[in-house]
VEXDREN-2710 file (C-alpha; in Angstrom, 1 decimal):
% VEXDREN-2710
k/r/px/py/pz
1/UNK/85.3/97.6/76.4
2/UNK/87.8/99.1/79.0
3/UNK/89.9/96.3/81.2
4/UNK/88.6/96.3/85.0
5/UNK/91.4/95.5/87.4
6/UNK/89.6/93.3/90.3
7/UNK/90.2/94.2/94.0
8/UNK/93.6/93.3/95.1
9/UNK/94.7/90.5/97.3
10/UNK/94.8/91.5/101.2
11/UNK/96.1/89.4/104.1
12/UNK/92.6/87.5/105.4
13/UNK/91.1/86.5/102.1
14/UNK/89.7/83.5/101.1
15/UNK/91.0/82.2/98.2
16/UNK/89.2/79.8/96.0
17/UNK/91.4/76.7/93.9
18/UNK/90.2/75.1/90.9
19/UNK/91.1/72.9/88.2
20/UNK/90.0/74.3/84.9
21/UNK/92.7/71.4/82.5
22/UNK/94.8/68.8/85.2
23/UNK/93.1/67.8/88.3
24/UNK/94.1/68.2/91.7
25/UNK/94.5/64.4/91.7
26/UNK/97.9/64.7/89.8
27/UNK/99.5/66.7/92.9
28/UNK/100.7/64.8/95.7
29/UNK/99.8/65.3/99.1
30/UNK/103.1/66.8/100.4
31/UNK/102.9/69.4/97.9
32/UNK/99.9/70.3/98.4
33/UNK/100.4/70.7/101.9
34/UNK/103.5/72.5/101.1
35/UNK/101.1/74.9/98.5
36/UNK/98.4/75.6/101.6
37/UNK/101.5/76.3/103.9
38/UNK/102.7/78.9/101.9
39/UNK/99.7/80.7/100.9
40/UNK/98.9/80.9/104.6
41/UNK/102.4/82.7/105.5
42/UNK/100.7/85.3/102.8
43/UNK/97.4/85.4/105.0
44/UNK/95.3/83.8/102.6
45/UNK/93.0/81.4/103.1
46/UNK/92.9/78.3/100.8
47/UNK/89.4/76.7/99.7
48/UNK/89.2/74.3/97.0
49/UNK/86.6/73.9/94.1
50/UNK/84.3/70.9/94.8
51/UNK/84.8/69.0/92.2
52/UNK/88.6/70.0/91.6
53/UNK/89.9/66.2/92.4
54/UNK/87.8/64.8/90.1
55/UNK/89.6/62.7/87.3
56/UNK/89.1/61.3/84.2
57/UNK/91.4/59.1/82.2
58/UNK/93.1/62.0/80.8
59/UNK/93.3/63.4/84.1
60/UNK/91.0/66.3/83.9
61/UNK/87.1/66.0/84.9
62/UNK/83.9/66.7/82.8
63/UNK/83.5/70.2/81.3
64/UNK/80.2/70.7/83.9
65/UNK/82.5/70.4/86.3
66/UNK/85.3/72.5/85.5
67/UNK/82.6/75.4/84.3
68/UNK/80.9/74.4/87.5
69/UNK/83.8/75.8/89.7
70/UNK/84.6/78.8/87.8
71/UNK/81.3/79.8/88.0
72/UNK/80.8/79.1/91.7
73/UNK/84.2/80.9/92.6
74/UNK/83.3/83.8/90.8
75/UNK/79.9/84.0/92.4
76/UNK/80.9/83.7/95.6
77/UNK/81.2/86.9/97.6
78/UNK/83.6/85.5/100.3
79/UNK/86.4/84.6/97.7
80/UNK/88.9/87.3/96.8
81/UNK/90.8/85.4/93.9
82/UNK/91.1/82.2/92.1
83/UNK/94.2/80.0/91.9
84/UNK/95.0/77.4/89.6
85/UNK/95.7/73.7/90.2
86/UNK/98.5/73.9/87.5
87/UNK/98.3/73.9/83.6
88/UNK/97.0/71.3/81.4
89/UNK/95.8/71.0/77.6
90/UNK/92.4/71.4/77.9
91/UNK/90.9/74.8/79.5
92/UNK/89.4/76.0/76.3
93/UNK/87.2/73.3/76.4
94/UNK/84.9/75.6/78.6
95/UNK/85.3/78.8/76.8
96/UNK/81.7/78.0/75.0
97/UNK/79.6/77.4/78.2
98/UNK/81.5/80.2/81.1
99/UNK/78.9/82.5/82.0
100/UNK/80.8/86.0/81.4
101/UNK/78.3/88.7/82.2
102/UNK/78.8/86.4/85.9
103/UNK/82.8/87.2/86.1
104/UNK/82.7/90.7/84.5
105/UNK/80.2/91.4/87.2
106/UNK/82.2/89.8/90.2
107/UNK/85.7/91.2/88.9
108/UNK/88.6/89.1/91.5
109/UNK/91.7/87.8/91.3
110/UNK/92.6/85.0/88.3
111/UNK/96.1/83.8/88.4
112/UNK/97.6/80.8/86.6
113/UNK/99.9/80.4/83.6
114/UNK/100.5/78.0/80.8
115/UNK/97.5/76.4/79.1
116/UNK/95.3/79.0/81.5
117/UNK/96.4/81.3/79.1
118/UNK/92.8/80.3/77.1
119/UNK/91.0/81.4/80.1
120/UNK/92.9/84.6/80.6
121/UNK/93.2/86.2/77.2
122/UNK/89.0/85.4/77.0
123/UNK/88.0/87.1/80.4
124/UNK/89.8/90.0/78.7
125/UNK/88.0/89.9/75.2
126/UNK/84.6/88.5/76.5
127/UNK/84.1/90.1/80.3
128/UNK/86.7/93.2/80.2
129/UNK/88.3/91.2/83.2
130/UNK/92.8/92.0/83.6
131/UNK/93.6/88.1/84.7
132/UNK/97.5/87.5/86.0
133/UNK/99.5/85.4/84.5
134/UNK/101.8/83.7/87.6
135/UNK/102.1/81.1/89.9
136/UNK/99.5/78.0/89.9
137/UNK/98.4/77.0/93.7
138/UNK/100.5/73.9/92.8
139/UNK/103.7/76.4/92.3
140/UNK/103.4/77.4/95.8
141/UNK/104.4/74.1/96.8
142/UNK/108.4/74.9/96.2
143/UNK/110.2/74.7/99.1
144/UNK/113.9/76.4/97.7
145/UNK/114.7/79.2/95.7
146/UNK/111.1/80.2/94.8
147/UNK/111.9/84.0/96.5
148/UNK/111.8/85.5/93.6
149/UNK/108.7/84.5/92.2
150/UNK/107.2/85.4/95.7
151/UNK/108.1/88.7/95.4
152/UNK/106.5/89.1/92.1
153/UNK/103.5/87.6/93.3
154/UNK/103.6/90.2/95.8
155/UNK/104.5/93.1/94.1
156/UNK/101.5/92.3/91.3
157/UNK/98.8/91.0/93.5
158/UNK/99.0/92.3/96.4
159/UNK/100.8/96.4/95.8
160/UNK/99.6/98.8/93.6
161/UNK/103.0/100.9/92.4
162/UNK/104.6/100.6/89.0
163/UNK/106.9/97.4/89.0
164/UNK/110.3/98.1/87.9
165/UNK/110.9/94.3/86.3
166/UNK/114.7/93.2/86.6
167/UNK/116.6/90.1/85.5
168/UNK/116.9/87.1/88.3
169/UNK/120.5/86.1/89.7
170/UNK/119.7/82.3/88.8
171/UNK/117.1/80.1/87.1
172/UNK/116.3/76.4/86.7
173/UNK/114.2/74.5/84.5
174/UNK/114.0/71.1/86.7
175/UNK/111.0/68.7/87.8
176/UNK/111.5/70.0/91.2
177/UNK/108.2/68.3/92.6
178/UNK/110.3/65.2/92.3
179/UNK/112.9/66.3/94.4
180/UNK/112.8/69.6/96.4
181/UNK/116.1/69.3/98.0
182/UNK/118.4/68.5/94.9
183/UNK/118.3/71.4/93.7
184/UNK/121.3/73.5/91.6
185/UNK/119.8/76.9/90.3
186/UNK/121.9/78.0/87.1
187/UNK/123.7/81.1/86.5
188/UNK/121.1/84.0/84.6
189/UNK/123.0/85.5/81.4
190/UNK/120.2/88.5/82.0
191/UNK/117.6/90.0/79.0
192/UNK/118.3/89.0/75.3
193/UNK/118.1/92.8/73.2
194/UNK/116.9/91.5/69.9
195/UNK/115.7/94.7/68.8
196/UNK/115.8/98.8/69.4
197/UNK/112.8/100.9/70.4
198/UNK/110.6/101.9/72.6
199/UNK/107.0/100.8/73.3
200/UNK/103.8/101.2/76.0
201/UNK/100.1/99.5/75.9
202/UNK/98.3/97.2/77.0
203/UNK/99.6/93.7/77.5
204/UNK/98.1/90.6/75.6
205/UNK/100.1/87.5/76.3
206/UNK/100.9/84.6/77.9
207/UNK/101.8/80.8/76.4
208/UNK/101.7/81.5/72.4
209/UNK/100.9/77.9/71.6
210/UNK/98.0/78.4/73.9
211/UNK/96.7/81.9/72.7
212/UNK/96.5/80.3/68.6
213/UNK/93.5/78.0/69.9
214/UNK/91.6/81.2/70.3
215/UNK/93.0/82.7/66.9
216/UNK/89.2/83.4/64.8
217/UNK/87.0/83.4/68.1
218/UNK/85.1/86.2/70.1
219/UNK/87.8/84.9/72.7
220/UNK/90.7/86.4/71.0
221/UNK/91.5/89.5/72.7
222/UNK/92.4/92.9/70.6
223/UNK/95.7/93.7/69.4
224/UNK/95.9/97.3/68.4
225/UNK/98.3/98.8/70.5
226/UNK/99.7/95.6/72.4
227/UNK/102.6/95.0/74.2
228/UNK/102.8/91.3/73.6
229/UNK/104.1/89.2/76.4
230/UNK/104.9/85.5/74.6
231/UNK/106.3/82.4/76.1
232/UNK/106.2/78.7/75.6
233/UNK/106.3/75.0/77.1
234/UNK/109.4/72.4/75.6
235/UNK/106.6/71.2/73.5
236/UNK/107.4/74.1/71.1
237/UNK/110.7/73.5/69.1
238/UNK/111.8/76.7/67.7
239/UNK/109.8/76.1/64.0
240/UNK/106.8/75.7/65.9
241/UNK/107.5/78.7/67.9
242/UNK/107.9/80.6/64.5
243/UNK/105.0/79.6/62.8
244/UNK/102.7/80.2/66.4
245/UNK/104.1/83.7/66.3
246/UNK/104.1/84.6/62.7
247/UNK/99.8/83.7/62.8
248/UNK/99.4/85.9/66.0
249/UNK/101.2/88.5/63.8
250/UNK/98.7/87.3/61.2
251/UNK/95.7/88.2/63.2
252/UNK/93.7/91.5/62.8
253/UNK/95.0/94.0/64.9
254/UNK/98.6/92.9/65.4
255/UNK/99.8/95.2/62.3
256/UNK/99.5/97.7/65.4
257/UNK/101.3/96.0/68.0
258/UNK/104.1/98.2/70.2
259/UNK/106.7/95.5/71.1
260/UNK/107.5/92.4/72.1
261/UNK/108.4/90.6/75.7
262/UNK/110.0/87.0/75.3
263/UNK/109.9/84.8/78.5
264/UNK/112.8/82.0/79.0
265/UNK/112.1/78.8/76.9
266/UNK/112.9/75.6/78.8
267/UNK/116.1/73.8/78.0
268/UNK/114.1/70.8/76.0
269/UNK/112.9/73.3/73.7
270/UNK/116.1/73.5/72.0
271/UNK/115.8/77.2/71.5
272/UNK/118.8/79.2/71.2
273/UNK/119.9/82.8/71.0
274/UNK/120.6/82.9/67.6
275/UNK/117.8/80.8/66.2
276/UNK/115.3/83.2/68.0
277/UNK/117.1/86.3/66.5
278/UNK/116.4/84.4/63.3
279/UNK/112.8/84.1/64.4
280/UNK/112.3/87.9/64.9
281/UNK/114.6/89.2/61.7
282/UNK/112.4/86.9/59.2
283/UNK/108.8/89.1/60.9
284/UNK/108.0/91.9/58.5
285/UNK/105.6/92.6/61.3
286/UNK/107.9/93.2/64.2
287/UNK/110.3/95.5/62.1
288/UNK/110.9/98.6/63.9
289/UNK/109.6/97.1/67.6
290/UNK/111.6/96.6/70.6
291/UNK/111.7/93.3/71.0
292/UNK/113.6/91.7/74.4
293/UNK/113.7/87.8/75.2
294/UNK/115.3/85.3/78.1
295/UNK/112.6/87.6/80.6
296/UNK/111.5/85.8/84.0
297/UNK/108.0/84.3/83.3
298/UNK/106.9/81.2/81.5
299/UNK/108.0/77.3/82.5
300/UNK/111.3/78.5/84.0
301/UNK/111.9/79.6/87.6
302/UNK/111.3/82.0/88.8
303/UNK/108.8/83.7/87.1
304/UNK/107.5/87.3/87.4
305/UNK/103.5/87.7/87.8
306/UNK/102.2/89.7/85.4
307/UNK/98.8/91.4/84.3
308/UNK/97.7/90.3/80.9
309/UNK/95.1/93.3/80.0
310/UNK/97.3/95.4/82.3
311/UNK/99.5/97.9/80.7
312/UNK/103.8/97.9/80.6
313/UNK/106.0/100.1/79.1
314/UNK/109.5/98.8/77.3
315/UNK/112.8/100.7/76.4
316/UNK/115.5/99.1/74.5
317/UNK/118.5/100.2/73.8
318/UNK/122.3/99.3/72.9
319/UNK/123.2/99.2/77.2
320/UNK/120.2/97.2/78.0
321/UNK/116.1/96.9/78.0
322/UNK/113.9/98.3/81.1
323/UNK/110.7/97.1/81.4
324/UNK/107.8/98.6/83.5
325/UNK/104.6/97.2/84.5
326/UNK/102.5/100.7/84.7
327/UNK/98.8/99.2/85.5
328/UNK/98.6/95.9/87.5
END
């Protein structure tokens, strides 16, 4: 099955936001006014699924519900892409009951991160559909420093050149829906080389911890020929990192993986350079790859929007990595 890229976004669309793991209830209402602000300085149009606030004691809503959305998003001709609320624990839930000959025949815009991942990585195995990893609707609700996660946004959702990827100036890894004004970006130390090489493909990716709930299913997408894009939350120590990478390296397919594209692990995660070095040396089946970590996407800000079932090509060298998103 060849990857369909769905239309992209264009200033008078009607987006549609749903809730597929954490409701809309767990966002508060100046952030969400803040998220709708945004999006309409982009042109878009904000609609909500309708039963996106629903909650439940463990802050979700019933799998009918969630499927019910999805469903109705895609089958609505006026919406032009789906948003997120924000990330959760629980998307897979609806893998089972999504109608996918319905998405793969209404290919639009799917954009989330984290625990979405599920979603994303099966509309590529079971409806052909590219899905972007990015931004949830609730992201749009940062008021400072979120430029640079704008702009890749833009570039990926909305352009249709090559994107010439390139370190941010600063970062930060703190709960800024507590506090939007005290703010204090940190320095960026730029790419980690781990490893030499060069590599082009399609990218699989997104949240590793979230991608092994698929590992064994008709939602696990391919692997031959991947250009893995991994990241994960502060719930992943560094040995839990290892082990979720060394059974996606596990899985069939992977022994023809290209390279490998690390995002920036939160501070909690108590991953360090050295320890993730570790990580990639003790992979017989990375030896040989150009592998590059401490890249803009993942729980960090900002974060680059990328195409998972897109395709990127990576050089690594001793001066430096260059990574290119070719098909977005």
């Amino acid at each position: 099955m060849r990857a369909v890229l769905p239309p992209k976004l264009r200033p008078g669309d009607l987006i549609r936001v749903v809730a597929p793991s954490l409701s809309l209830s767990v966002i508060s209402e100046p952030n969400r006014a803040d998220a709708d602000r945004r999006l309409g300085e982009l042109g878009l149009r904000v609609s909500f699924g309708a039963h996106a606030a629903e909650s439940d004691p463990l802050a979700s809503s019933s799998v009918d519900s969630r499927v019910a959305d999805l469903h109705d998003a895609f089958a609505d001709p006026e919406v032009a892409g789906v948003l997120t609320v924000i990330g959760g624990y629980n998307s897979n839930e609806l893998l089972p009951w999504l109608d996918w000959e319905l998405i793969a025949a209404n290919p639009k815009v799917l954009c989330g991160h984290s625990d979405i991942t599920a979603l994303q990585c099966a509309a590529l195995a079971r409806a052909g559909l590219v899905t972007y990893s990015g931004p949830h609707w609730a992201t749009f609700a940062m008021r400072r420093h979120f430029e640079a996660t704008l702009r890749g946004f833009q570039d990926c959702l909305f352009g249709d050149e090559p994107i010439e990827l390139s370190p941010a100036d600063s970062w930060s890894n703190d709960a800024w829906y507590l506090d939007q004004e005290d703010r204090h970006p940190l320095p960026n130390e730029g790419w980690w080389v781990l490893a030499e090489g060069e590599a082009s493909g399609p990218i699989v990716g997104g949240s590793l911890s979230t991608i092994a709930l698929l590992h064994g299913t008709p939602c696990m997408p391919p692997l031959e020929g991947a250009v893995l894009f991994l990241e994960d939350d502060h719930e992943s120590r560094p040995w839990h990192f290892a082990r979720s990478l060394t059974a996606l390296l596990q899985q069939p397919g992977a022994e023809a993986v290209t390279g490998l594209v690390i995002g920036r692990f939160e501070r909690a995660s108590e991953m360090t350079r050295e320890l993730l070095e570790l990580i990639v040396r003790s992979q017989p089946a990375l030896r040989g790859l150009p592998v590059v970590a401490n890249v803009d996407f993942g729980h960090t800000d900002p974060m680059i929007t990328f195409p998972i079932g897109g395709a990127a090509e990576l050089a690594v060298g001793p001066a430096g990595a260059a990574i290119r998103i070719t098909r977005h």
